[in-house]
C-alpha positions in Angstrom: -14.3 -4.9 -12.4 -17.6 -6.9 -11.0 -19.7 -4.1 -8.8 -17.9 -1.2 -9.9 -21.2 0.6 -10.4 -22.1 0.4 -7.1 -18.5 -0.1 -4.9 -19.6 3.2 -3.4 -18.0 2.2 0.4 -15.3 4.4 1.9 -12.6 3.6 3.7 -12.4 2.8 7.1 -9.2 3.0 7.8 -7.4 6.2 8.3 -4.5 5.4 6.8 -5.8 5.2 3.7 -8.9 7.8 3.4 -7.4 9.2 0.5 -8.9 6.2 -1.1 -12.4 7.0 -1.8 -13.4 4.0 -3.0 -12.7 0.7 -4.7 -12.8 2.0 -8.1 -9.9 4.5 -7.0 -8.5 1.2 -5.4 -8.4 0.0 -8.8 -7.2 2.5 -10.6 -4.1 2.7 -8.2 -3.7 -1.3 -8.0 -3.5 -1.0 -11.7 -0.1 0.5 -11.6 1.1 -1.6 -8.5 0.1 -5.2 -9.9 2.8 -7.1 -11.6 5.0 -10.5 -12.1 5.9 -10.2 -8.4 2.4 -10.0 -7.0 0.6 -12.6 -9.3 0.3 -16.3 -7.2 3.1 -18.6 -8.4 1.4 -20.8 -10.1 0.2 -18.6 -12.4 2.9 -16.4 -12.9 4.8 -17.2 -16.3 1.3 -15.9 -17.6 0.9 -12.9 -16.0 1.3 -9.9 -18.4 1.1 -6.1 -18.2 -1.9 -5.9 -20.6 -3.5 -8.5 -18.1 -3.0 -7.2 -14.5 -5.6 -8.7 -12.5 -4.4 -12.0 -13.3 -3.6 -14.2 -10.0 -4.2 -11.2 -7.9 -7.2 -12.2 -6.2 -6.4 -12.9 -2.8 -3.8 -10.8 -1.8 -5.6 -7.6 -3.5 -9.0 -8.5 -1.9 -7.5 -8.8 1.8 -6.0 -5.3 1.0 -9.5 -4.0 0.1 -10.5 -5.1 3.4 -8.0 -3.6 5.4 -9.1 -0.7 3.7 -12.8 -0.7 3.1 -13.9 -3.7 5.9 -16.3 -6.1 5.2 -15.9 -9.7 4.8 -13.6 -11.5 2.0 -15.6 -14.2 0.3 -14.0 -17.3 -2.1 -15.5 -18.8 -5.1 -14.8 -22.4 -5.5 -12.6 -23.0 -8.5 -11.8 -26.1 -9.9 -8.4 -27.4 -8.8 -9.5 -26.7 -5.5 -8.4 -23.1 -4.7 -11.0 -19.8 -4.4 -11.1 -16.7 -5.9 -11.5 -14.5 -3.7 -13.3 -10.8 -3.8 -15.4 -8.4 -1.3 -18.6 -7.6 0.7 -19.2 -4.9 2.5 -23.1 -5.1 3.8 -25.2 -5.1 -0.3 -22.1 -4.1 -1.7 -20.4 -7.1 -3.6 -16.8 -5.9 -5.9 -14.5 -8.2 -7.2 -11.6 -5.5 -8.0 -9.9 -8.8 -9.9 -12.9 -10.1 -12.2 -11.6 -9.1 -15.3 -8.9 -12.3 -15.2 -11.6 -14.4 -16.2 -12.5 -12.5 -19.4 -16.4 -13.0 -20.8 -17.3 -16.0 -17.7 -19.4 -15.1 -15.4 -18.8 -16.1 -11.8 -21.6 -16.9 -9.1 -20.9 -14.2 -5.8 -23.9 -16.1 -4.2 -23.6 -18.4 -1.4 -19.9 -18.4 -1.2 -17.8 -19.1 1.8 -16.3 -16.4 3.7 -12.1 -16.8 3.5 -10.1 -16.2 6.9 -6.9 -14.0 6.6 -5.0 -16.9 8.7 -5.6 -19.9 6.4 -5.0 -17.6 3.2 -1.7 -16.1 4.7 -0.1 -19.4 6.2 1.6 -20.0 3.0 4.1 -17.7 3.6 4.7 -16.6 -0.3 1.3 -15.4 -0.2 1.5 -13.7 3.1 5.1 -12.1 1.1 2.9 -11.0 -2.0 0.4 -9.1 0.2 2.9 -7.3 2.3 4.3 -6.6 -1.1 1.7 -5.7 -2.9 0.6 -3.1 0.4 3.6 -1.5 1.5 3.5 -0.6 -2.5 -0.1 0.9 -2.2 1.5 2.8 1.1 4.0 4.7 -1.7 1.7 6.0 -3.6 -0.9 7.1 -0.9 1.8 8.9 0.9 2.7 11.0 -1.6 
């Protein structure tokens, strides 16, 4: 994923300080991502080979609860953002690899509110989701 070489932030939260840091995010997000999780509109091309597809940004509002830091959004075309983390110099996008060899701009991008993001509901549904499924596995 984008910054992996340098997503050295712990977490914040003490729920989850078994999490070390983003790449161990990864790794466990890896087995947690699926059909359910992906955004609708996207989802008839979602595949197990492909996981970080349409995961953007429930997965990088989850790294925030975790880690802190802001959630930024880089304008797509359609419209909608993709959405990934900063916490102080340290810029991850823990869904980059959707986009295959383009390279996306994480430079001068607005900074995406929980609230506008979560008030469509099946998105709000896919992050709950997508969390109480990260709580599983860091509780055992």
């Amino acid at each position: 994923f984008y910054g992996n070489e340098n997503a050295n932030v712990s977490a914040v939260n003490e729920k989850y300080r078994k999490i070390a840091d983003p790449r161990m995010l990864y790794d466990m997000l890896s087995e947690i991502w699926c059909a359910e999780t992906c955004a609708p509109r996207m989802r008839e091309n979602w595949k197990n080979s492909h996981p970080t597809y349409g995961q953007c940004s429930i997965t990088a509002f989850l790294a925030q609860d975790i880690f802190g830091g802001e959630v930024y959004g880089i304008l797509r075309e359609g419209g909608n953002y993709h959405c990934y983390n900063v916490i102080g110099n340290c810029v991850f996008d823990l869904t980059s690899e959707q986009f295959g060899d383009e390279i996306l701009s994480y430079e001068d991008n607005l900074i995406q509110l929980r609230d506008v993001h979560f008030a469509k509901e099946e998105k709000k549904l896919r992050y709950e989701y997508l969390k109480s499924k990260l709580d599983e596995v860091v509780k055992q």
